[in-house]
C-alpha positions in Angstrom: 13.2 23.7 7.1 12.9 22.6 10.8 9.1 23.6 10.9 8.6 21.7 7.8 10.9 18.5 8.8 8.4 18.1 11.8 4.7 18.8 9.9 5.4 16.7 7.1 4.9 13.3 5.7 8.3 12.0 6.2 9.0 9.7 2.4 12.0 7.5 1.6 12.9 6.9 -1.9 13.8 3.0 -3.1 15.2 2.8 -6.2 18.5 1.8 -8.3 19.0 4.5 -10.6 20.0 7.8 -9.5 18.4 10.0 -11.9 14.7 8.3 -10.4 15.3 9.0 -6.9 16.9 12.4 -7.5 14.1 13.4 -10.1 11.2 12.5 -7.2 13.0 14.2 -4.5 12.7 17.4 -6.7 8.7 16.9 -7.0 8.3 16.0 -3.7 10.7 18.3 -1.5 8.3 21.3 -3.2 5.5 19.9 -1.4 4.8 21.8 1.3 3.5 18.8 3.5 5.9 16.3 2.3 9.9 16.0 3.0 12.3 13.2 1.4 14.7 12.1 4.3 16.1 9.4 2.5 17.3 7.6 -1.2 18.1 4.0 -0.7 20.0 2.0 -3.9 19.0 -1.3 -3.0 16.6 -3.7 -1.3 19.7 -3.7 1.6 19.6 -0.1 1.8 15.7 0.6 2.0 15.6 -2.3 5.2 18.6 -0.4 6.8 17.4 3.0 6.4 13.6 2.2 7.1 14.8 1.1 10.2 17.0 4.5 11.3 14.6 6.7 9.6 11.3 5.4 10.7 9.5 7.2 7.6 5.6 7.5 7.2 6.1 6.3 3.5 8.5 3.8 1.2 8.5 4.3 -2.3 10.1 0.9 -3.2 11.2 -0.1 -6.8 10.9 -4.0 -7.7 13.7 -4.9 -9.7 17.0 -3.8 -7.5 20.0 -5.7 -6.7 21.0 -7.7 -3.5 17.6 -7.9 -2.6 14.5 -6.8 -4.6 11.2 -4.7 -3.2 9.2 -8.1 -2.3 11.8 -9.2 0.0 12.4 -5.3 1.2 8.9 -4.7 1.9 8.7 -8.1 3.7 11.4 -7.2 6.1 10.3 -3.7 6.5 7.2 -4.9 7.4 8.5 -7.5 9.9 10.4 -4.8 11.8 6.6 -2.7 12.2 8.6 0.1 11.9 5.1 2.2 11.5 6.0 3.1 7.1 3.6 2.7 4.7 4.8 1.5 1.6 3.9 2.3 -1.8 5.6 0.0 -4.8 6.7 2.6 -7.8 8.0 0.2 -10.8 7.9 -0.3 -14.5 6.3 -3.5 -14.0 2.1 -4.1 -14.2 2.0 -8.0 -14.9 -0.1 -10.4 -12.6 2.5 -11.9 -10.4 4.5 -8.4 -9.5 1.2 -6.7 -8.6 0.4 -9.6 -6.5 3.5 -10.1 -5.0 4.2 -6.6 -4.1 0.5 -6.4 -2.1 0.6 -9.9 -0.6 4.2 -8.3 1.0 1.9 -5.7 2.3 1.9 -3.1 0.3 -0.5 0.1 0.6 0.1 1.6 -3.2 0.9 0.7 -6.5 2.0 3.0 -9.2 3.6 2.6 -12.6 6.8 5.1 -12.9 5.1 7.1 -15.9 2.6 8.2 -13.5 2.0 12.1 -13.4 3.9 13.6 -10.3 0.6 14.5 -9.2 -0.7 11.4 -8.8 2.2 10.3 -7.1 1.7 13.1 -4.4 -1.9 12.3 -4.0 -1.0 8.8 -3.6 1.4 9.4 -0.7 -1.0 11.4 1.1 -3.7 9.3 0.3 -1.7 5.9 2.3 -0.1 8.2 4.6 -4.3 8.6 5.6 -4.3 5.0 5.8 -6.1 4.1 2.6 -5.5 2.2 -0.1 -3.9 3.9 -3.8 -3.4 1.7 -6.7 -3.5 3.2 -10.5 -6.9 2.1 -12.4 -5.1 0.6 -15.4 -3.2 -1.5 -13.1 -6.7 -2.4 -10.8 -7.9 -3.8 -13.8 -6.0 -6.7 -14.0 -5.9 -7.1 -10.2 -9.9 -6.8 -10.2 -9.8 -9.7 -13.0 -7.5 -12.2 -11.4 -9.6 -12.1 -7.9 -12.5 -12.3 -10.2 -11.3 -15.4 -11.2 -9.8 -17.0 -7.9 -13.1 -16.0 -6.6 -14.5 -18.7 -8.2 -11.6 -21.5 -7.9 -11.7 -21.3 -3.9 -14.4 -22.2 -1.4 -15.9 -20.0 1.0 -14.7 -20.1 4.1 -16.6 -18.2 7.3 -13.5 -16.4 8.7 -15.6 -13.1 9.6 -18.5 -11.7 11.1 -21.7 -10.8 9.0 -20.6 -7.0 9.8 -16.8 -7.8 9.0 -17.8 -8.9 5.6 -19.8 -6.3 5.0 -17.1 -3.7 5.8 -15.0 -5.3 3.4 -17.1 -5.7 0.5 -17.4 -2.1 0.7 -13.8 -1.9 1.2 -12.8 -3.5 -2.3 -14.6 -0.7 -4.0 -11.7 1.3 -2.5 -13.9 3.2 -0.3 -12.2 5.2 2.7 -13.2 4.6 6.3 -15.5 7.8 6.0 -17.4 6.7 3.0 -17.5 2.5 4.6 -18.8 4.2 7.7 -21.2 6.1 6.2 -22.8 3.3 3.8 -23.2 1.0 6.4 -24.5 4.1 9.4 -21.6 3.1 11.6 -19.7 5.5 13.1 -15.8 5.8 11.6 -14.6 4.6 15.2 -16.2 1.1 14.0 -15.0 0.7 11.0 -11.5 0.9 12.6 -12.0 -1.6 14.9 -13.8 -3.7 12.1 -10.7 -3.0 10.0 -8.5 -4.4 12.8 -10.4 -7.6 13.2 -10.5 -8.2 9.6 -6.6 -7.8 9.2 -6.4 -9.9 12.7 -8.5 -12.4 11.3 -7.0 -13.0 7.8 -3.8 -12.5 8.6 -2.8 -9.1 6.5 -1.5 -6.1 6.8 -3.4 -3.7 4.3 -6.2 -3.3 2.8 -5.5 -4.7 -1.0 -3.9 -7.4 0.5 -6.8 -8.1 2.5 -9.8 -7.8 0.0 -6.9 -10.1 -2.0 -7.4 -12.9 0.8 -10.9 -12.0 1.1 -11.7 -12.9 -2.3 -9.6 -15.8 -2.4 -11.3 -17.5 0.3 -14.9 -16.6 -1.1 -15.6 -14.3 1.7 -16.6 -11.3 -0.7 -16.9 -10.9 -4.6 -15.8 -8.7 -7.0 
């Protein structure tokens, strides 16, 4: 247990109702790479315990009480306590899946996801990628498409910035971005960085979000 407690992809579980945190904990405790080292009942909880656990990932609810996962994962951010998060809800309407990734959120997932996809999803943002469901990338791909087209452009970025993320929105990883544009990964990073600087964002949904919104790149 002490070998695995120091390999693994340290998660914390956000959620209200008992029977969802204890039900992921069992998926995800028989992962040999991942480890739950915290359940938090509230928006109160998850900022308190992100802070004395320091976990790689949050999988934050929306709906809690005291304080809901927007406001938790806006805290949790503004500490930079290092997690990533990745929103787990019921909920796949417009303004929660916008609201959740302009807090800065790395993953969305509906709760009737397969456990499987939920594993690959923490690995895949523990990586530092993006992870958000198809069904649910639909209707974030059509809003941008539409407040693509209600906002001017504005030059924020280098001709190489906007190229990285234009190849970002397809949900490419660094790998893929670096290989597309014959750039070395190291580049991309640094790109990445700038963009993020330069926008004002901390992830990558959130920033093709902006990007689109100021007419930088289209979907």
């Amino acid at each position: 247990m002490t070998s695995k407690a120091k390999e693994s992809i340290r998660v914390l579980i956000v959620d209200d109702h008992a029977i969802v945190r204890q039900g992921l904990a069992t998926v995800l405790d028989q992962q040999e790479d991942l480890i739950v080292v915290g359940q938090a009942v509230d928006g109160v909880d998850a900022v308190a315990q992100a802070q004395e656990l320091l976990s790689d990932i949050i999988l934050m609810d929306f709906q809690m009480p005291q304080m809901d996962g927007v406001e938790a994962i806006r805290r949790i951010i503004g500490e930079r306590t290092g997690s990533r998060i990745i929103i787990l809800t019921t909920y796949a309407t417009d303004e929660y899946i916008f609201s959740g990734i302009e807090a800065g959120a790395q993953g969305y997932l509906l709760k009737d996801s397969p456990p499987d996809e939920v594993v690959t999803a923490i690995r895949t943002v523990h990586q530092g990628d993006s992870m958000i469901q198809p069904r649910v990338a639909s209707r974030l791909l059509d809003r941008l498409g539409q407040l693509s087209h209600a906002h001017p452009p504005e030059t924020l970025l280098s001709v190489r910035e906007i190229e990285v993320l234009q190849v970002m929105a397809t949900g490419a990883a660094n790998k893929e971005i670096a290989n597309q544009l014959q750039i070395g990964q190291s580049t991309v990073k640094t790109h990445i960085v700038r963009i993020f600087n330069k926008l004002g964002v901390n992830g990558r949904l959130e920033a093709v979000s902006e990007g689109v919104k100021k007419g930088i790149i289209e979907l």
